[in-house]
DRENMARPA-626022 format. One line per 3 residues: number of its first residue (from 1); their letters; for each residue x, y, z of N, C-alpha, C. Coordinates in nm, 4 decimals. Layout:
! DRENMARPA-626022
NUM	a	X:Y:Z:X:Y:Z:X:Y:Z ~ ...;
***
This chain:
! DRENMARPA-626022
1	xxx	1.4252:14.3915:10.0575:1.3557:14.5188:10.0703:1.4537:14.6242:10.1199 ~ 1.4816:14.7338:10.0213:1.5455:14.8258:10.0895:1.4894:14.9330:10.1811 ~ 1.5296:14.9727:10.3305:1.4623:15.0422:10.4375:1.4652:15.1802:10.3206;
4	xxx	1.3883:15.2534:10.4545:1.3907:15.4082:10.4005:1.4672:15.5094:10.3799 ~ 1.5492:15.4532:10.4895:1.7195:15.6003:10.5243:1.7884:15.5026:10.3920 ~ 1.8045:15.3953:10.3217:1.8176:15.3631:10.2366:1.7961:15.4587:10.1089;
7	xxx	1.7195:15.4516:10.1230:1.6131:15.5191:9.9860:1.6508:15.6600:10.0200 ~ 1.6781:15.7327:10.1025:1.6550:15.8812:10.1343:1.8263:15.8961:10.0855 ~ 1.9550:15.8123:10.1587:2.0488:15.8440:10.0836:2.1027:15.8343:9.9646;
10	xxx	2.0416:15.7529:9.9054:2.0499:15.6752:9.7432:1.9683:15.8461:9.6700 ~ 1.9125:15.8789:9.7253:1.7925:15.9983:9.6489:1.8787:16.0723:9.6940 ~ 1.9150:16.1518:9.8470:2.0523:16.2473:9.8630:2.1683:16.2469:9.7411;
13	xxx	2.2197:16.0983:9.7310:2.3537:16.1131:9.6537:2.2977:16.1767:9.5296 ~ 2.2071:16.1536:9.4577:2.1603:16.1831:9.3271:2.1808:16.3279:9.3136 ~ 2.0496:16.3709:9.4082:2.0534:16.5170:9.4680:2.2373:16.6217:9.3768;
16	xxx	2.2684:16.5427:9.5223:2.4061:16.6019:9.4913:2.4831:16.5775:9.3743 ~ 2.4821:16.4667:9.3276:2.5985:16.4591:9.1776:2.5368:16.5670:9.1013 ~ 2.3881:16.5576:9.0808:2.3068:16.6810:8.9648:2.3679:16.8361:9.0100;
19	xxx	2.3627:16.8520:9.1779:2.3992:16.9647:9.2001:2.5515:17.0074:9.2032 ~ 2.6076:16.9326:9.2099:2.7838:16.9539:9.1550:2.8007:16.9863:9.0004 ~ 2.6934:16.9095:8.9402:2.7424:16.9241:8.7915:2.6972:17.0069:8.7491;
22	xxx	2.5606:17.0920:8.8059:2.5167:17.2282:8.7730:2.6194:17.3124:8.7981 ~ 2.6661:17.2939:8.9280:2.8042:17.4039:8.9571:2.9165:17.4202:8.8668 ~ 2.9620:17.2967:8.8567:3.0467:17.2743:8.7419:3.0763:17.3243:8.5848;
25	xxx	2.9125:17.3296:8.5616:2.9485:17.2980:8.4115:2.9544:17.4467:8.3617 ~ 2.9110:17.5484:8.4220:2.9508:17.6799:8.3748:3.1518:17.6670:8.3355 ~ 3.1705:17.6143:8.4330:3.3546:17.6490:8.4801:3.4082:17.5577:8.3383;
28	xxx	3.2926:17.4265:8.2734:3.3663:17.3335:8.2300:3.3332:17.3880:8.0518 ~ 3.2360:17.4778:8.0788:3.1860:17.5421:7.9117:3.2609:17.6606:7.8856 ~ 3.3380:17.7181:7.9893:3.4644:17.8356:8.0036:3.5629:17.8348:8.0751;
31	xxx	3.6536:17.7779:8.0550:3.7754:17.7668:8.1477:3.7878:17.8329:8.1983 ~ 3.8143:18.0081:8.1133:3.8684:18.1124:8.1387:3.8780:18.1830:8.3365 ~ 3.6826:18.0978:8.3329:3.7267:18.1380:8.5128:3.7799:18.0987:8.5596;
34	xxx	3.8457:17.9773:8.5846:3.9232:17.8827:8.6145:4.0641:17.9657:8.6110 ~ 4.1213:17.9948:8.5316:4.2427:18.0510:8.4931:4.2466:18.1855:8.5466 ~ 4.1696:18.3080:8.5209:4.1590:18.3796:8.5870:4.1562:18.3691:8.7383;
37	xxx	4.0808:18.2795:8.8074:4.0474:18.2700:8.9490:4.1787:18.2060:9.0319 ~ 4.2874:18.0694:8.9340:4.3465:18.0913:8.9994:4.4823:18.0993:8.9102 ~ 4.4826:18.1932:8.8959:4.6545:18.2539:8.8048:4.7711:18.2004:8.8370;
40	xxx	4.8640:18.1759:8.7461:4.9690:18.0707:8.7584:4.9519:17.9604:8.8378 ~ 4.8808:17.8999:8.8488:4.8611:17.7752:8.9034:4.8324:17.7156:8.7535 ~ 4.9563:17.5701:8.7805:4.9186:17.5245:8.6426:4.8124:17.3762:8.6604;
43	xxx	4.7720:17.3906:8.5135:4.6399:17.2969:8.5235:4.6165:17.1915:8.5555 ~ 4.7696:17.0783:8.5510:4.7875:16.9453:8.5808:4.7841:16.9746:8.7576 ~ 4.8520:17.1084:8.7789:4.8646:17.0579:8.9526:4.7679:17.0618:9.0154;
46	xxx	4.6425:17.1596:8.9990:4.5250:17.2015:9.0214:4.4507:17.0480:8.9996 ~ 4.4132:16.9703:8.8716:4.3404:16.8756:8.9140:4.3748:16.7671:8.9503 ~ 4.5376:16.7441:8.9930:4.5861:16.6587:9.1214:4.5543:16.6748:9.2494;
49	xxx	4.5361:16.8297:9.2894:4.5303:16.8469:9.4118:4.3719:16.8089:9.4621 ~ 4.2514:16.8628:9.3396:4.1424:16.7886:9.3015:4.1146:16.6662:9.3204 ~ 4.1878:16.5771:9.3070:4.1826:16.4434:9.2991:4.1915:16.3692:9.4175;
52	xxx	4.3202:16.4401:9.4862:4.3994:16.3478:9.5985:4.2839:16.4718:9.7346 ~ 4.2729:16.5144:9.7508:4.2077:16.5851:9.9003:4.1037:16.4531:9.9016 ~ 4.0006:16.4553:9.8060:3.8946:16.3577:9.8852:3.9302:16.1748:9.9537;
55	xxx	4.0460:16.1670:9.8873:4.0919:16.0370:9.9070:4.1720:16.0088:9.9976 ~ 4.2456:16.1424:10.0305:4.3109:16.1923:10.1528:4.2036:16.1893:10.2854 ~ 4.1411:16.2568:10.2711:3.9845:16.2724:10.3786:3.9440:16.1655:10.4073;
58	xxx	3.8889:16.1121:10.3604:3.8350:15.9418:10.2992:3.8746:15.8381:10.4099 ~ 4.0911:15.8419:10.4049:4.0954:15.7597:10.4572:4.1286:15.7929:10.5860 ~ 4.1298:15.9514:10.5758:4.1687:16.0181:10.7539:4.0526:15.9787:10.8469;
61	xxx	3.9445:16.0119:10.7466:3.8193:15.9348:10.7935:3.7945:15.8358:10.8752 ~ 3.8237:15.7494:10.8105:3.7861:15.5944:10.7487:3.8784:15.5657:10.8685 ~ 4.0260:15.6452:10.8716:4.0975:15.5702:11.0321:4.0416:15.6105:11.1192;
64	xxx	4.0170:15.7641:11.1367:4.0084:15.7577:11.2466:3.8754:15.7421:11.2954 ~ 3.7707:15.7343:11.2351:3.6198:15.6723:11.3134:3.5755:15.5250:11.2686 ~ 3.6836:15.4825:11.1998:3.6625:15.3055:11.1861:3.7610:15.2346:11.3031;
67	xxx	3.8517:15.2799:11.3212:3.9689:15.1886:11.3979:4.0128:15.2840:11.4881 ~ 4.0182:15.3989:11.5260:4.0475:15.4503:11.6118:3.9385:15.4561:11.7373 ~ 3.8410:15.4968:11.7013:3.6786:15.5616:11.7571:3.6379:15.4400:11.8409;
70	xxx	3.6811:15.3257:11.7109:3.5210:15.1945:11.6712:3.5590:15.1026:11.5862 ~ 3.6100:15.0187:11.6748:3.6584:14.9165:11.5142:3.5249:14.8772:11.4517 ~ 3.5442:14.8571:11.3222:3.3890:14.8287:11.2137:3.4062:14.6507:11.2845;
73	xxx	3.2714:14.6070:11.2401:3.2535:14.4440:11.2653:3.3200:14.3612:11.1684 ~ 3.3788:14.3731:11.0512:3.4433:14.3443:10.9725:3.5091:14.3995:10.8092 ~ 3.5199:14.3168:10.7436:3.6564:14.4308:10.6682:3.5118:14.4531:10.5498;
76	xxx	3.4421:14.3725:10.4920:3.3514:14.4569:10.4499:3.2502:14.5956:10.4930 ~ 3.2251:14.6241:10.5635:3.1641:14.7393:10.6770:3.3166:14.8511:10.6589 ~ 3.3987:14.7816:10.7019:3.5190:14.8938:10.6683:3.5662:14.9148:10.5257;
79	xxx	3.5445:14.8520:10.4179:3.5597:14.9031:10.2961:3.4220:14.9795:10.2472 ~ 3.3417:14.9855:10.2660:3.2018:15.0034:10.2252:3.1895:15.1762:10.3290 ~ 3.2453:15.1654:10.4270:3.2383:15.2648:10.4456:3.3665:15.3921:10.4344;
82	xxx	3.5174:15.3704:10.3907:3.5881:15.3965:10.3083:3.5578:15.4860:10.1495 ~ 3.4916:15.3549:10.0632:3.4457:15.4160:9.9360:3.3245:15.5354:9.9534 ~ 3.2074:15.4807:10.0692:3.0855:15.6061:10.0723:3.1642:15.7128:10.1008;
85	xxx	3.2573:15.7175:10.2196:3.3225:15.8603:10.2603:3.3950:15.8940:10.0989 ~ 3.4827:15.8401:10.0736:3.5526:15.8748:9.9314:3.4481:15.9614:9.8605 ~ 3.3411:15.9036:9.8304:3.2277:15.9501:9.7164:3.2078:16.0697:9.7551;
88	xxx	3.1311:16.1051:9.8728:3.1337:16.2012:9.9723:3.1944:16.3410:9.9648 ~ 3.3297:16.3088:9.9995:3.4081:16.4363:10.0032:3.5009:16.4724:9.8272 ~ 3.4473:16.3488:9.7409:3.5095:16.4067:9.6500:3.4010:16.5129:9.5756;
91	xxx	3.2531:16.4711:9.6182:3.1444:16.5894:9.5657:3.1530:16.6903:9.6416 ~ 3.1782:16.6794:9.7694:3.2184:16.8268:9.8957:3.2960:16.9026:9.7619 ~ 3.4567:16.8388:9.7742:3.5288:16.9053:9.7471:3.5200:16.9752:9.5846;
94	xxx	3.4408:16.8787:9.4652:3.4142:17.0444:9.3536:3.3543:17.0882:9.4113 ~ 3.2416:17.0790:9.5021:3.1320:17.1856:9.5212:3.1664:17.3257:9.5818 ~ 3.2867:17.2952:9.6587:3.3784:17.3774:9.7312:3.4655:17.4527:9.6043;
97	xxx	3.5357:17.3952:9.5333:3.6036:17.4251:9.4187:3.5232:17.5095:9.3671 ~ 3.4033:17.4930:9.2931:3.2989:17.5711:9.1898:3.2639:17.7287:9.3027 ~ 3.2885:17.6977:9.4167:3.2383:17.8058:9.5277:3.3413:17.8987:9.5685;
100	xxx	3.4901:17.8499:9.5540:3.6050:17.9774:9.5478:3.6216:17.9440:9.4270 ~ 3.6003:17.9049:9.3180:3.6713:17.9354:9.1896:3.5663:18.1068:9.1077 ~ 3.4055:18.0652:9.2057:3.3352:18.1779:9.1409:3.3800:18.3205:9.2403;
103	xxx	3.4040:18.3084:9.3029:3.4084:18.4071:9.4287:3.5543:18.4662:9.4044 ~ 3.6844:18.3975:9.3776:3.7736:18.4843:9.3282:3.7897:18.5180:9.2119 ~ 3.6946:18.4343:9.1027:3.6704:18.5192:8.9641:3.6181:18.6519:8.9713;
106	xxx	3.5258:18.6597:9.0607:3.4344:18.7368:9.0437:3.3128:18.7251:8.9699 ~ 3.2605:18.6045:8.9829:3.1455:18.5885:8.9061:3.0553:18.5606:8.9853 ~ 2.9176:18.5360:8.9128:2.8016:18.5116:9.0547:2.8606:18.3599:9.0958;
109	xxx	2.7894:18.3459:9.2360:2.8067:18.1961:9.2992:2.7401:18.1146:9.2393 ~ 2.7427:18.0356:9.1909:2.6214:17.9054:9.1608:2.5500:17.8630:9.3122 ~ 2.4418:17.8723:9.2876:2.3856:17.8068:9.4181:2.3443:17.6566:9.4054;
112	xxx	2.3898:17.6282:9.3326:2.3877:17.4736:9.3460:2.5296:17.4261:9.4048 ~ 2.6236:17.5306:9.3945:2.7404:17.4929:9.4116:2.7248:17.5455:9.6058 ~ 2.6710:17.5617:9.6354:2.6541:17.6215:9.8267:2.5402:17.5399:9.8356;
115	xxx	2.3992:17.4636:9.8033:2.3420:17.4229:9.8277:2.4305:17.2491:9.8629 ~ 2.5207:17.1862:9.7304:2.5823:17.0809:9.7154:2.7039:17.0736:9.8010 ~ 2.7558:17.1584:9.8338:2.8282:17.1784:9.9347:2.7941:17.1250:10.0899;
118	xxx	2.6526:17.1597:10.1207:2.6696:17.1918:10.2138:2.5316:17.0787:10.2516 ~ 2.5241:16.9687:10.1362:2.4451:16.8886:10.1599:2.5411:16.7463:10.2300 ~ 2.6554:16.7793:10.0617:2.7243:16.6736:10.1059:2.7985:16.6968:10.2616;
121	xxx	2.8520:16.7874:10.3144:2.9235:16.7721:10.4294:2.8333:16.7484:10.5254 ~ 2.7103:16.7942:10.5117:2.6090:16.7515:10.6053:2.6012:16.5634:10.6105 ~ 2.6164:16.5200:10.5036:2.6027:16.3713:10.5103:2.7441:16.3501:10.5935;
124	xxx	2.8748:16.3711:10.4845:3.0087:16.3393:10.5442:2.9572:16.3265:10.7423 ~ 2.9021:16.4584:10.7949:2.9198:16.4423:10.9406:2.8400:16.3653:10.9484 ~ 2.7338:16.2994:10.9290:2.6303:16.2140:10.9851:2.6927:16.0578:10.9463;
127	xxx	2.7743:16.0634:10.8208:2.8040:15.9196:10.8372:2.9475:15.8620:10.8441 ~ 3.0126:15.9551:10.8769:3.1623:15.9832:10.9722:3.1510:15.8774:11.0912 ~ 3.0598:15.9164:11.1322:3.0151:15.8243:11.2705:2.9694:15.6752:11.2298;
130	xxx	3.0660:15.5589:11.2925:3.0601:15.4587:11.2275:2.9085:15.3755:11.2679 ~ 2.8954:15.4054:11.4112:2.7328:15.3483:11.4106:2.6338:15.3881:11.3304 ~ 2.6551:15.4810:11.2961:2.5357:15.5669:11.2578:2.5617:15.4961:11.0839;
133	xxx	2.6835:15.4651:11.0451:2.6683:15.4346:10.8937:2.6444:15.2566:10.9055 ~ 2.6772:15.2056:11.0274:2.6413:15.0668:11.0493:2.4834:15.0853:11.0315 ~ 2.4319:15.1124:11.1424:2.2951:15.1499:11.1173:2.1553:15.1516:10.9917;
136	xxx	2.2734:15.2463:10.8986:2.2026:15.2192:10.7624:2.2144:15.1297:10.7213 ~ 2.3510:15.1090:10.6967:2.4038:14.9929:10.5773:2.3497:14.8227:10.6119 ~ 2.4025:14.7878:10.7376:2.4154:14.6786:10.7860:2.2912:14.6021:10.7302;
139	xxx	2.1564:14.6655:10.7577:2.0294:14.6136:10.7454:2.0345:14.5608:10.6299 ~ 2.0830:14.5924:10.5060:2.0861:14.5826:10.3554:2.2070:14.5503:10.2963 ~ 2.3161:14.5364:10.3597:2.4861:14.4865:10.2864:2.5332:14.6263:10.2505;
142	xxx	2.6353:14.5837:10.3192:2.7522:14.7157:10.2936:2.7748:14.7359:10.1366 ~ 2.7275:14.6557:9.9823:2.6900:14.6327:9.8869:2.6760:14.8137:9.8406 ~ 2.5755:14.7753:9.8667:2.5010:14.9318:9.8404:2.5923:15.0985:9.8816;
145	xxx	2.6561:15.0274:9.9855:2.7185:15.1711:10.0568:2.8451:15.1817:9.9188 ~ 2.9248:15.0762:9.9075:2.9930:15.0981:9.7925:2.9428:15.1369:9.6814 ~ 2.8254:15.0918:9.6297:2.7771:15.1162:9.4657:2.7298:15.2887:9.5177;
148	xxx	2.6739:15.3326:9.6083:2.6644:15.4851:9.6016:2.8246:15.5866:9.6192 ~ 2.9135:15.5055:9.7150:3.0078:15.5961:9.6842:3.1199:15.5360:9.5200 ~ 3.0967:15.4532:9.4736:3.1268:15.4686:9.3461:3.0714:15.5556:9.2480;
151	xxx	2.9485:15.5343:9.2780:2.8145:15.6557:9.1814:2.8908:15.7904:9.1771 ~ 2.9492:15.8307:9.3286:2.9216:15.9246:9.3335:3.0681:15.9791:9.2863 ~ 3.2134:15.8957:9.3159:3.3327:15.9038:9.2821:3.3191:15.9005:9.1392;
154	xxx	3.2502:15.8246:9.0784:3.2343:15.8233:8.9022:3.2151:15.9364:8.8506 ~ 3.0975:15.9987:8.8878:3.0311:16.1454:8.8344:3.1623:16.2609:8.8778 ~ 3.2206:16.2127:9.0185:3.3234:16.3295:9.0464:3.4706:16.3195:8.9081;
157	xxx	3.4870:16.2130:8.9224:3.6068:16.2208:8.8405:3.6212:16.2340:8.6938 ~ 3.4861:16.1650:8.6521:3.4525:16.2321:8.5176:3.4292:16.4111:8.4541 ~ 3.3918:16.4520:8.5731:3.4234:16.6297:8.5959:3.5743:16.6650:8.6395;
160	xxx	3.6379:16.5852:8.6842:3.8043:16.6181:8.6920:3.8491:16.5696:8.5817 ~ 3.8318:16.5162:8.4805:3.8794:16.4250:8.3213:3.8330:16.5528:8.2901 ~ 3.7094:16.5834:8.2205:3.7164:16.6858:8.1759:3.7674:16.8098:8.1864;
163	xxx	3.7636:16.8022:8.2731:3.8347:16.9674:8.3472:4.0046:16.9692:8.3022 ~ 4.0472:16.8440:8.3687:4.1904:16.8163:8.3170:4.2259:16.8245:8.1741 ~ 4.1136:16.7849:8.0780:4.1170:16.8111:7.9278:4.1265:16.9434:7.8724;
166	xxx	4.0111:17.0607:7.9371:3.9884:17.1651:7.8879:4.1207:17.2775:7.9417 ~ 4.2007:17.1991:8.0257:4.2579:17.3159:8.1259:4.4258:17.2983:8.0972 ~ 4.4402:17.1777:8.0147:4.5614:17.1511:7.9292:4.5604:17.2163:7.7851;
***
């Protein structure tokens, strides 16, 4: 039986991949803002830098409130909560992207792109804290904490593939 804060973050992550990709897909059906917004920046370096921040975060994370803070109870609990943070800040970070890429275009904001923003970092802080992600997970296998931050790393990087396609 999966608990409820179960069910409420499994329904959060969803939340958010839909609301990143609303943000997104204007930028991914016209490059042009993209290019305009950020001029001479070339396209391969832009969705490297895309790529590597959330994984960077992830594991700044992952050290310092798994093993610094709190050692986890074992290495599953510490991978499981690794990949959720990963998933996490790689939807932060387009949502953030789609939010200065519209703002120095000059185009309207997507508000899915400030709503998704600011859902996911709201999670990032709540499950930063390793009790608090023991808490959820533990009851049900750290299982689950991975298959949502894969969900959620999948949907992100498949919007950096594309992006990387249209922007070459």
């Amino acid at each position: 039986m999966i608990s409820s804060t179960l069910v409420v973050v499994i329904v959060e992550a969803l939340v958010a991949m839909l609301l990143m990709w609303a943000a997104m897909s204007g930028f991914l059906k016209d490059p042009a803002f993209i290019r305009r917004a950020f001029p001479g920046t070339t396209a391969a370096r832009l969705v490297q830098v895309l790529a590597a921040v959330p994984l960077a975060a992830a594991l700044l994370s992952a050290i310092l409130f798994g093993l610094v803070l709190g050692a986890a109870p074992d290495t599953a609990a510490r991978i499981g909560h690794f990949v959720l943070l990963a998933g996490w800040w790689l939807i932060a970070t387009l949502s953030g992207f789609a939010l200065l890429t519209a703002l120095r275009a000059g185009v309207k904001v997507p508000i899915s792109a400030v709503i998704g923003l600011v859902l996911s970092l709201a999670t990032l802080a709540y499950f930063s804290d390793l009790p608090r992600y023991l808490v959820v997970f533990s009851v049900n296998g750290y299982d689950r904490a991975v298959i949502v931050g894969i969900s959620l790393g999948a949907m992100g990087y498949t919007i950096l593939s594309r992006l990387n396609r249209l922007l070459l």
